[in-house]
C-alpha positions as a LaTeX table, in Angstrom:
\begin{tabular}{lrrr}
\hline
Residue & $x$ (\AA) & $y$ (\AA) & $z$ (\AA) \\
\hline
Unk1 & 64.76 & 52.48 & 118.11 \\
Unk2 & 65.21 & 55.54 & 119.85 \\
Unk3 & 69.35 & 54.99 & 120.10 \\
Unk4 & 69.57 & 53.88 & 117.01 \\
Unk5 & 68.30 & 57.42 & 115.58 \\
Unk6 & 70.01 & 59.30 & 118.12 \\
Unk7 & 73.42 & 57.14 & 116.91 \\
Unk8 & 72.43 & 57.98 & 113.44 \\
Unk9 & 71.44 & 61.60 & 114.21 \\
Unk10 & 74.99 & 61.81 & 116.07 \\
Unk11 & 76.99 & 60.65 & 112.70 \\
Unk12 & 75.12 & 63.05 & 110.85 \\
Unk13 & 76.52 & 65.82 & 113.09 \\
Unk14 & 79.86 & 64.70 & 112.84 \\
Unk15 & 80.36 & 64.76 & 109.31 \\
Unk16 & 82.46 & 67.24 & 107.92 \\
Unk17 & 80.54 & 70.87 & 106.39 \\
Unk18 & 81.71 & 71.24 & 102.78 \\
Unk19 & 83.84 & 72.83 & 101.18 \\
Unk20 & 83.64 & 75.66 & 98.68 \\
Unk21 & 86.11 & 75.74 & 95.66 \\
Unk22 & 85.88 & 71.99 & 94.55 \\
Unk23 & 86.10 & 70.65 & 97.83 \\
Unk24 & 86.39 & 66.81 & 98.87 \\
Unk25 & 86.90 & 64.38 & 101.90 \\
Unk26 & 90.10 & 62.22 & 101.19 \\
Unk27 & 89.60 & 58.91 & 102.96 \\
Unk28 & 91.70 & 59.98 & 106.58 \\
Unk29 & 88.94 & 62.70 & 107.22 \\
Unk30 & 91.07 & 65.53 & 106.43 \\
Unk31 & 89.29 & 67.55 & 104.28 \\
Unk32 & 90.90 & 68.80 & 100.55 \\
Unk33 & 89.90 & 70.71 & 97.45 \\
Unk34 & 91.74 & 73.59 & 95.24 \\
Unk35 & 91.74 & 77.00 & 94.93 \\
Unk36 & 92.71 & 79.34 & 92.03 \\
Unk37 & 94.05 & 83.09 & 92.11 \\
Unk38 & 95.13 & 85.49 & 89.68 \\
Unk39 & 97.29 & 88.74 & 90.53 \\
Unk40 & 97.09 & 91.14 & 87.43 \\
Unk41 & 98.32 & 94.48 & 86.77 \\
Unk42 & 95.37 & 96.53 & 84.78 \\
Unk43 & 97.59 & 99.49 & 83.52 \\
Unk44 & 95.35 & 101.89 & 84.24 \\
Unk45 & 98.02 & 105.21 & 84.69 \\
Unk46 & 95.35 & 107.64 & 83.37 \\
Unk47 & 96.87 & 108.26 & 79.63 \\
Unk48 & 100.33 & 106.50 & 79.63 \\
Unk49 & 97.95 & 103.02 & 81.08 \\
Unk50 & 96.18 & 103.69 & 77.35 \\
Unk51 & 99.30 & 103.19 & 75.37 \\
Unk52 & 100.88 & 99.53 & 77.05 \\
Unk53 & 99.87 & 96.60 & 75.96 \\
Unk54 & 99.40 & 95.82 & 72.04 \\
Unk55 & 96.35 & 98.54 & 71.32 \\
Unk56 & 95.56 & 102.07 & 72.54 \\
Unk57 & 92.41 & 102.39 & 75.21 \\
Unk58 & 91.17 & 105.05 & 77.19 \\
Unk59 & 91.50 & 103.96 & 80.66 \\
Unk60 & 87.62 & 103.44 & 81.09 \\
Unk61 & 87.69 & 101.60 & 77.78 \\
Unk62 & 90.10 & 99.77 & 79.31 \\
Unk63 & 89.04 & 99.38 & 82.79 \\
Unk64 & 85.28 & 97.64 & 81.73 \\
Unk65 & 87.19 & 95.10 & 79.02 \\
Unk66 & 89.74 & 94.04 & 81.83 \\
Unk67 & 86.95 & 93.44 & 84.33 \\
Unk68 & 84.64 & 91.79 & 81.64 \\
Unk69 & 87.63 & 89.38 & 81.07 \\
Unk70 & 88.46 & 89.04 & 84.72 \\
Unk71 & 84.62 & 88.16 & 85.51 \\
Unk72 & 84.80 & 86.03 & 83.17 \\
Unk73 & 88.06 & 83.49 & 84.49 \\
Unk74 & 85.99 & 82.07 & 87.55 \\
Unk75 & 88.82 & 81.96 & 89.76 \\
Unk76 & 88.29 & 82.54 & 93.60 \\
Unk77 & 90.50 & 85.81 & 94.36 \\
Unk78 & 91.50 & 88.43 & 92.18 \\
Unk79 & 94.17 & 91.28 & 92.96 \\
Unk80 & 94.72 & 94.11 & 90.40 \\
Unk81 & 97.45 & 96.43 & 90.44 \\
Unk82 & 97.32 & 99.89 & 88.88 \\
Unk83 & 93.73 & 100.10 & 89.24 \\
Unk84 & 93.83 & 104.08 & 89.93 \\
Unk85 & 91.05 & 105.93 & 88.10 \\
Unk86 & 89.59 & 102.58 & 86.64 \\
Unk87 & 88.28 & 101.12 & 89.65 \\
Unk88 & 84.77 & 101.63 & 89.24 \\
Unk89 & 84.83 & 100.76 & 86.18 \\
Unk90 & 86.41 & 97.07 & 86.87 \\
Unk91 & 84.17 & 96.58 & 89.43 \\
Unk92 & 81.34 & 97.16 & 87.99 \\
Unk93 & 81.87 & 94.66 & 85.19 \\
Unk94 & 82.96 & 91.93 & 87.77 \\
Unk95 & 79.43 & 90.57 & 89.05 \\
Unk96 & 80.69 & 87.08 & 89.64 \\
Unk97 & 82.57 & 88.31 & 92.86 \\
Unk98 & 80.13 & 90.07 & 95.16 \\
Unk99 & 82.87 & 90.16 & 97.92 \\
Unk100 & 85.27 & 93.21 & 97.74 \\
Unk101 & 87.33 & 95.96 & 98.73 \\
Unk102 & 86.64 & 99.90 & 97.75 \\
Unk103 & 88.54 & 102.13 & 95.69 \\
Unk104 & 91.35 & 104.41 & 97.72 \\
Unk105 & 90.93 & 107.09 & 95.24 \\
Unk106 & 92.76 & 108.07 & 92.05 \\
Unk107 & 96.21 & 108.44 & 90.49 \\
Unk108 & 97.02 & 111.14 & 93.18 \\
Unk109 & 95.60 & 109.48 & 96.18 \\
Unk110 & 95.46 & 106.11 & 95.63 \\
Unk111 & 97.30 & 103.08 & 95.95 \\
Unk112 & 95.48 & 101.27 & 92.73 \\
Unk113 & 95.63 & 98.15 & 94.86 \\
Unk114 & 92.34 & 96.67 & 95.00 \\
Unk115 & 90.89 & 92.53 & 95.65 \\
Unk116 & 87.39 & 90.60 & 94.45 \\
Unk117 & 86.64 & 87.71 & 96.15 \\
Unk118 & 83.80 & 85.04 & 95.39 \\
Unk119 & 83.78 & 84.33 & 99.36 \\
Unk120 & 83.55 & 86.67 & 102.41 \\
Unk121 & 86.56 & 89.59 & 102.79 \\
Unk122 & 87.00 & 90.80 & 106.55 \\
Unk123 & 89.60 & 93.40 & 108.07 \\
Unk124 & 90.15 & 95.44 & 105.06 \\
Unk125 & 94.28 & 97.01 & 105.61 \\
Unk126 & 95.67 & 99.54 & 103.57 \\
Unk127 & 99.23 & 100.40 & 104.22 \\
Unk128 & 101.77 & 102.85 & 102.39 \\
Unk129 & 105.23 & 102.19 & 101.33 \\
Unk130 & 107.55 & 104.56 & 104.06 \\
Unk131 & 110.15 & 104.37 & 100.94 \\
Unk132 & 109.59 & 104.90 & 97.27 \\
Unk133 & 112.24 & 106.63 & 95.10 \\
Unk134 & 111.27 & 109.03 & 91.90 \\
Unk135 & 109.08 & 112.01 & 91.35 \\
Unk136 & 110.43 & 112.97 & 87.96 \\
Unk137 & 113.28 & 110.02 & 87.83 \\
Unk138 & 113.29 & 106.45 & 89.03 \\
Unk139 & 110.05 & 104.85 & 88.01 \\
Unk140 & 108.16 & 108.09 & 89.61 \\
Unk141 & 106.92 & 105.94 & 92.09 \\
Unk142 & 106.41 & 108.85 & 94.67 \\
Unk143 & 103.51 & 110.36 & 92.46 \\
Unk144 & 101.39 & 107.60 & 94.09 \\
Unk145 & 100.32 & 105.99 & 97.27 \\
Unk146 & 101.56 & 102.62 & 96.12 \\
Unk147 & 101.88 & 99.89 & 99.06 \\
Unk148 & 99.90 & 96.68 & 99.80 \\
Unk149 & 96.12 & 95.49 & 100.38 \\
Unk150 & 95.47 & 93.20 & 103.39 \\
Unk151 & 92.18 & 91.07 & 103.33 \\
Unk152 & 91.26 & 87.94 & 105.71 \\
Unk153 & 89.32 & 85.73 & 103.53 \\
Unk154 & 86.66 & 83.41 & 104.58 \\
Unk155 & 86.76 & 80.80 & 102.20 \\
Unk156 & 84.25 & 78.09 & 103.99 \\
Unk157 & 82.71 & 78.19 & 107.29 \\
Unk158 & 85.19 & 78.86 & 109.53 \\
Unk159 & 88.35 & 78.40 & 107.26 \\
Unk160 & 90.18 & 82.08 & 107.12 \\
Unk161 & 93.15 & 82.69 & 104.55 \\
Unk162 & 95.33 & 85.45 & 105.05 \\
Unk163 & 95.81 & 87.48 & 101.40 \\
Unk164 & 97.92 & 90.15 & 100.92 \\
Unk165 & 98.09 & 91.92 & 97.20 \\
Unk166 & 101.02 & 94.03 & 96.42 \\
Unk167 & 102.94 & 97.04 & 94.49 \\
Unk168 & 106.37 & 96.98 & 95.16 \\
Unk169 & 108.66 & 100.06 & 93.53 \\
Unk170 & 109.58 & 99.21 & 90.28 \\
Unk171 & 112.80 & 100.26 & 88.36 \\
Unk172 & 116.27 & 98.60 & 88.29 \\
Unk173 & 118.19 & 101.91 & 88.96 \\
Unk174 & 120.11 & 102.00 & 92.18 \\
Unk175 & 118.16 & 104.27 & 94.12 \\
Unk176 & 114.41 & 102.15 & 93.18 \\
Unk177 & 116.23 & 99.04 & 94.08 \\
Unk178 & 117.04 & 100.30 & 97.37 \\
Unk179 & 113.45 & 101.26 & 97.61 \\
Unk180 & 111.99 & 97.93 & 96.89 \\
Unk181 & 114.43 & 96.27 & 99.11 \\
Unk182 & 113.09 & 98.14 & 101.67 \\
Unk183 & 109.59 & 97.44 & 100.92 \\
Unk184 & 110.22 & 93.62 & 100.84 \\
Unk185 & 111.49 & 94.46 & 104.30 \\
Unk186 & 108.38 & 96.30 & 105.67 \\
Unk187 & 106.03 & 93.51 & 104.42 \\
Unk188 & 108.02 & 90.89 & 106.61 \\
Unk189 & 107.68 & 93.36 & 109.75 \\
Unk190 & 104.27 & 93.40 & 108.82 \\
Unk191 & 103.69 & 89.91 & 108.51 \\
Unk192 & 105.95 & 88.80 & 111.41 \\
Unk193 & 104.21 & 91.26 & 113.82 \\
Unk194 & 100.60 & 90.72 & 112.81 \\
Unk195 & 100.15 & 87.86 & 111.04 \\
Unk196 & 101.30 & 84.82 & 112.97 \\
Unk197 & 98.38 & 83.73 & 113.66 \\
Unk198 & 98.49 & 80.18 & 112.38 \\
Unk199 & 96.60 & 80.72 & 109.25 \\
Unk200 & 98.13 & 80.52 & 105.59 \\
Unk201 & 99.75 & 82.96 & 104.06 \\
Unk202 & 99.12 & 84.37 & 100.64 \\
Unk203 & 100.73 & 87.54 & 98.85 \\
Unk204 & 100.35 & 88.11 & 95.46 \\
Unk205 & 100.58 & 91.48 & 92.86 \\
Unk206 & 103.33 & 93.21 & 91.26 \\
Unk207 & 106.31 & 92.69 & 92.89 \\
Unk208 & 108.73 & 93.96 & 90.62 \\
Unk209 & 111.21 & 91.32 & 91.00 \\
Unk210 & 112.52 & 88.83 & 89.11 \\
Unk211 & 115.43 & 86.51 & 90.63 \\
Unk212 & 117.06 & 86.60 & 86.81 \\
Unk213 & 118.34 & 90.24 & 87.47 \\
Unk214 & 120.53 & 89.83 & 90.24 \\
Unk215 & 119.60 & 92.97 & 91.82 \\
Unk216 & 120.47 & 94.05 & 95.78 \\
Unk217 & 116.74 & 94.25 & 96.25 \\
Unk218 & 117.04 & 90.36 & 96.90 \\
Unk219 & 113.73 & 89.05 & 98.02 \\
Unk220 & 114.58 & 85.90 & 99.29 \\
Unk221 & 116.59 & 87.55 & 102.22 \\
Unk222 & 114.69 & 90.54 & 103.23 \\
Unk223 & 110.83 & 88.85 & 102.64 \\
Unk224 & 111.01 & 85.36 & 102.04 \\
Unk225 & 114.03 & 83.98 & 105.07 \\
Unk226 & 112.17 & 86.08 & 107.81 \\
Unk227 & 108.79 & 84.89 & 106.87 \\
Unk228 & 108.84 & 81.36 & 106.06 \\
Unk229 & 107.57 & 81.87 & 102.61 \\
Unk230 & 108.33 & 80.37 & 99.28 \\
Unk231 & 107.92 & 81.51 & 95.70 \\
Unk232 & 105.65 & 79.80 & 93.20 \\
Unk233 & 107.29 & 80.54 & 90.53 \\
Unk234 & 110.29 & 79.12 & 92.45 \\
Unk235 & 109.31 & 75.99 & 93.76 \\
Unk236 & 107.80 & 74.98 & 90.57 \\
Unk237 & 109.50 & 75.98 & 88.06 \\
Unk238 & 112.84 & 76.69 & 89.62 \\
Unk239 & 113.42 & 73.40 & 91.17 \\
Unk240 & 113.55 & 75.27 & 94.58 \\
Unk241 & 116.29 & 77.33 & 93.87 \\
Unk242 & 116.26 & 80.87 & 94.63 \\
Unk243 & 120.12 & 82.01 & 94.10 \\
Unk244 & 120.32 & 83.15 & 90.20 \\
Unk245 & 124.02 & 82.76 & 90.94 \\
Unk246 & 123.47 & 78.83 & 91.33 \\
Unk247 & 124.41 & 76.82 & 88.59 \\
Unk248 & 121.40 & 75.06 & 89.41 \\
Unk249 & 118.97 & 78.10 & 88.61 \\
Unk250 & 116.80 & 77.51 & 86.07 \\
Unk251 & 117.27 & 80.57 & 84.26 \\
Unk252 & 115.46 & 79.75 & 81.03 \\
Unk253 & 112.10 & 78.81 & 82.61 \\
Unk254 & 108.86 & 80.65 & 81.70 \\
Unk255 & 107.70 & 82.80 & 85.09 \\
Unk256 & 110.64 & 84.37 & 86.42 \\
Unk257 & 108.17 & 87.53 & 85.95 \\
Unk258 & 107.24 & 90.88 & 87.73 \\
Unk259 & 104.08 & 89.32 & 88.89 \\
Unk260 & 104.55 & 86.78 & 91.06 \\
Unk261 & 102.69 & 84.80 & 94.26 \\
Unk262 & 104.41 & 83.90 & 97.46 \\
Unk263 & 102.91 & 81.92 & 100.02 \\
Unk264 & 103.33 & 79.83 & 103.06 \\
Unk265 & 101.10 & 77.05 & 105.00 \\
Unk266 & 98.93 & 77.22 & 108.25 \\
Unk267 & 98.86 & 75.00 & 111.42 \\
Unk268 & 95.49 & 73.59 & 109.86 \\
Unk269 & 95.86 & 73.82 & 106.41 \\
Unk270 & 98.18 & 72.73 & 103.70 \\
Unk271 & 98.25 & 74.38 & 100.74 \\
Unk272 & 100.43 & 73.67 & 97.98 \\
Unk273 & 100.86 & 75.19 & 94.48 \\
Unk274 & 99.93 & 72.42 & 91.58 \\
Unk275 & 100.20 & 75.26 & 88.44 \\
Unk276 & 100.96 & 78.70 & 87.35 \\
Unk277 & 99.88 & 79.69 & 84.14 \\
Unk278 & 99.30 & 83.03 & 82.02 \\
Unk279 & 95.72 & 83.06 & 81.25 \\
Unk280 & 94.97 & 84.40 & 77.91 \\
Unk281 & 92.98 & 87.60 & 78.87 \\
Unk282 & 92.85 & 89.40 & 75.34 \\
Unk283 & 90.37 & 90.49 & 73.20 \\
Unk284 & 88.72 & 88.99 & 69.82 \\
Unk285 & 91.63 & 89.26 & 68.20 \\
Unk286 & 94.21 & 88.56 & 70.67 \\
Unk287 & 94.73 & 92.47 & 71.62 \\
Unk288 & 96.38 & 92.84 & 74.93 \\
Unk289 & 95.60 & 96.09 & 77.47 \\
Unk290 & 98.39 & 95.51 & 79.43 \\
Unk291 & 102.17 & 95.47 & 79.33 \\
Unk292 & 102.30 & 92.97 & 82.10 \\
Unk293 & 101.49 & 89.03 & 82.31 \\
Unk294 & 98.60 & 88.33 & 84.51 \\
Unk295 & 99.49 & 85.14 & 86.76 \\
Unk296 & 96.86 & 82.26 & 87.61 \\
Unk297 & 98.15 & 80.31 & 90.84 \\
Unk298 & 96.15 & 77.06 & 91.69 \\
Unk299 & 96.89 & 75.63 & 94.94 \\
Unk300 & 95.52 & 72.33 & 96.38 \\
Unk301 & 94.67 & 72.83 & 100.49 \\
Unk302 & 94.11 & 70.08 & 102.96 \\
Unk303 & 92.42 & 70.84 & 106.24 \\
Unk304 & 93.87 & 68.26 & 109.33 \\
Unk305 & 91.78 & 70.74 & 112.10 \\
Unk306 & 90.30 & 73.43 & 113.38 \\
Unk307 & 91.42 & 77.12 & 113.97 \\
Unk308 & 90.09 & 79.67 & 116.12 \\
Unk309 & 87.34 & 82.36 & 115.29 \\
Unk310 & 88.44 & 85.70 & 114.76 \\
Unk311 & 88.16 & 87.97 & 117.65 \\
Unk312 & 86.66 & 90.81 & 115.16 \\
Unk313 & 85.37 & 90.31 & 111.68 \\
Unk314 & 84.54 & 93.76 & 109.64 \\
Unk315 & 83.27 & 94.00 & 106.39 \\
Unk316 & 84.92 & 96.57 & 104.06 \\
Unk317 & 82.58 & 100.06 & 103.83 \\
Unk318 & 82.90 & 102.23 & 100.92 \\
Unk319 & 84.56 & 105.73 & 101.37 \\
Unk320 & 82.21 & 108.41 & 100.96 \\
Unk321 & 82.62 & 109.47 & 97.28 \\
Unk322 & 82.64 & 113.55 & 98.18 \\
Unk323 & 85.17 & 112.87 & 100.58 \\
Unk324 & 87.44 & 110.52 & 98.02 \\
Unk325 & 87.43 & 113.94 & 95.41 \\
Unk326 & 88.41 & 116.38 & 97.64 \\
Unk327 & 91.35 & 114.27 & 98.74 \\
Unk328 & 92.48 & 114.10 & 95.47 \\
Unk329 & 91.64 & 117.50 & 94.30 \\
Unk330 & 94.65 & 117.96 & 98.17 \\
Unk331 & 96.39 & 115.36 & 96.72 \\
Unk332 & 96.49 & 116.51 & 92.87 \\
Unk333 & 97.85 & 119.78 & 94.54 \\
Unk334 & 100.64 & 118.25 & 96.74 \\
Unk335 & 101.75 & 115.77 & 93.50 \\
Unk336 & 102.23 & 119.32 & 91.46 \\
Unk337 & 104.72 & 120.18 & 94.20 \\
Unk338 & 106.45 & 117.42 & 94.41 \\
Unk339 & 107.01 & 117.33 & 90.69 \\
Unk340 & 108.68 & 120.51 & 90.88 \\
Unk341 & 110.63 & 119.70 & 94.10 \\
Unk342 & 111.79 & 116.65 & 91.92 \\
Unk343 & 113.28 & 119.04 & 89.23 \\
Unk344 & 116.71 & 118.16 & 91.51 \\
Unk345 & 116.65 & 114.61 & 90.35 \\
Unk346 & 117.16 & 115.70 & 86.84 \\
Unk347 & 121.00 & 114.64 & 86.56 \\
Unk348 & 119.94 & 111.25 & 88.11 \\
Unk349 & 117.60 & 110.55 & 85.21 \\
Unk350 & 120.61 & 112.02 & 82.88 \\
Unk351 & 122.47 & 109.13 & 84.36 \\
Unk352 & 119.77 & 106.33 & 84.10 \\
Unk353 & 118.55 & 107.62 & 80.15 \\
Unk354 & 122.45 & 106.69 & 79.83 \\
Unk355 & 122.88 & 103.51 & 81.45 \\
Unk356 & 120.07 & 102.15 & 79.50 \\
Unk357 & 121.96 & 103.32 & 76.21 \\
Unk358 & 125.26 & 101.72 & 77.37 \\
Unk359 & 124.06 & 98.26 & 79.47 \\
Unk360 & 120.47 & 98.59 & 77.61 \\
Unk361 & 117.32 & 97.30 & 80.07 \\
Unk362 & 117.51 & 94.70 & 83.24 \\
Unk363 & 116.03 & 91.09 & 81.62 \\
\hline
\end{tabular}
């Protein structure tokens, strides 16, 4: 009797934990289940946030309906973009995700990147763009800290994801796609030096980028070749093909967007995108409160083994609120100069105000 319950006792152990985010055993013993993301830009540029999208809001107006509606999608990771000023106020309407990071600070300071996560968020990274073209021409990218977000996600026991949420420099002017280029090209150093660790890959936000355009910013050579990565939008809608100078790119299908998700598989775990769809995040009466499309990813995972603990796991720890406004009060101070420093890029924006009028806008 006694081997027979320590036989039984010994199956019991051996069973495998489950899984969070509809979660299954498929009959080899690798373990499967899906989960969903959505990367969303929130518009919330203090005053000219208020005016994209179908209706005028102020940005805390907006802020608290976004994060109502966000709360609301029960997905497992959110990234917004163009958080700035809102933050607190998205956050504090988005109770169903207990797990995330802390505001950077305002239009001046921050980066207005910013994740929610229904599952545990370690190792917290901010990092700056080193290139971003415009103060007063461009897209006026300078005037912020824009960059990416880097979390380590714990999304069962022992199973880490690697997430990464994004604001590439936008514009299709010469000098802001030289910019972005280069900050598809920082993220891959970034990856390649500190994130080949054997654990998926996800990256996410607003990258700015749509194949369609044809642009020299040309993410599949400067992020996705030296990464291993792939596209979402690419792989599913796209048939695979990246080159919009195939005449096998899809160019009509729905997606080719500014928002996109990227992603790549782990030694012990598969993931692979089943859908991308635009989730209708409007109010009663179909008002949107933001000029961009927010993008729901679901990906199915299979686990085949085991990976390594982390060496160090830290939780994200609010910045101390006195500290955040006196920054920006430095920061406000350093934008004003910069503004006026910009003055010199006046012919520049000459030239793009007339390139729109002659070629009209990038599709």
């Amino acid at each position: 009797m006694k081997r027979l319950l320590s036989l039984i006792l010994a199956a019991l152990l051996a069973l495998p934990f489950g899984f969070a985010a509809g979660a299954a055993d498929d009959t080899a013993g690798a373990r499967t289940g899906t989960l969903k993301f959505i990367a969303y830009n929130v518009s919330g540029i203090p005053l000219v946030g208020g005016f994209q999208g179908s209706t005028f809001t102020t940005t805390k107006e907006r802020a608290e309906i976004l994060g109502g509606l966000l709360n609301g999608t029960d997905v497992d990771f959110i990234g917004t973009e163009e958080d700035f000023n809102g933050a607190p106020y998205l956050a504090a309407e988005m109770t169903n995700y207990p797990y995330r990071s802390y505001t950077s600070g305002g239009l001046a300071q921050g980066q207005g990147l910013n994740v929610y996560s229904k599952y545990k968020i370690y190792n917290v990274e901010r990092v700056k763009w080193r290139f971003e073209y415009g103060t007063v021409s461009g897209s006026m990218d300078a005037l912020s800290n824009k960059g990416f977000i880097y979390a380590l996600v714990e999304f069962a026991e022992g199973v880490y994801i690697n997430v990464i949420n994004v604001h590439m420099d936008a514009g299709y002017d010469a000098f802001s796609v030289l910019a972005r280029a280069d900050n598809f090209k920082q993220l891959a150093a970034y990856i390649n030096e500190n994130l080949n660790d054997g654990r998926p890959l996800i990256v996410q936000g607003d990258f700015n980028f749509k194949f369609k355009r044809e642009l020299k910013d040309d993410m599949y050579e400067n992020l996705l070749v030296p990464t291993g990565m792939k596209d979402v939008w690419a792989e599913l809608s796209g048939n695979g093909v990246y080159d919009a100078a195939s005449p096998d790119f899809v160019r009509t299908a729905a997606g080719d967007d500014l928002d996109r998700i990227i992603w790549r598989s782990g030694d012990y775990m598969e993931l692979t995108p089943v859908s991308k769809t635009v989730p209708p995040l409007t109010g009663e009466n179909g008002e949107r409160y933001t000029d961009h499309n927010p993008m729901l990813t679901e990906f199915e995972y299979t686990i085949t083994g085991s990976e390594p603990t982390p060496e160090d796991l830290i939780e994200p720890i609010e910045e101390n609120a006195v500290l955040l406004t006196l920054k920006e009060i430095v920061w406000t101070f350093i934008r004003l100069i910069q503004t006026v420093l910009g003055l010199v890029e006046l012919p520049y924006l000459a030239y793009q105000g007339i390139d729109i009028l002659v070629n009209g806008k990038a599709p």
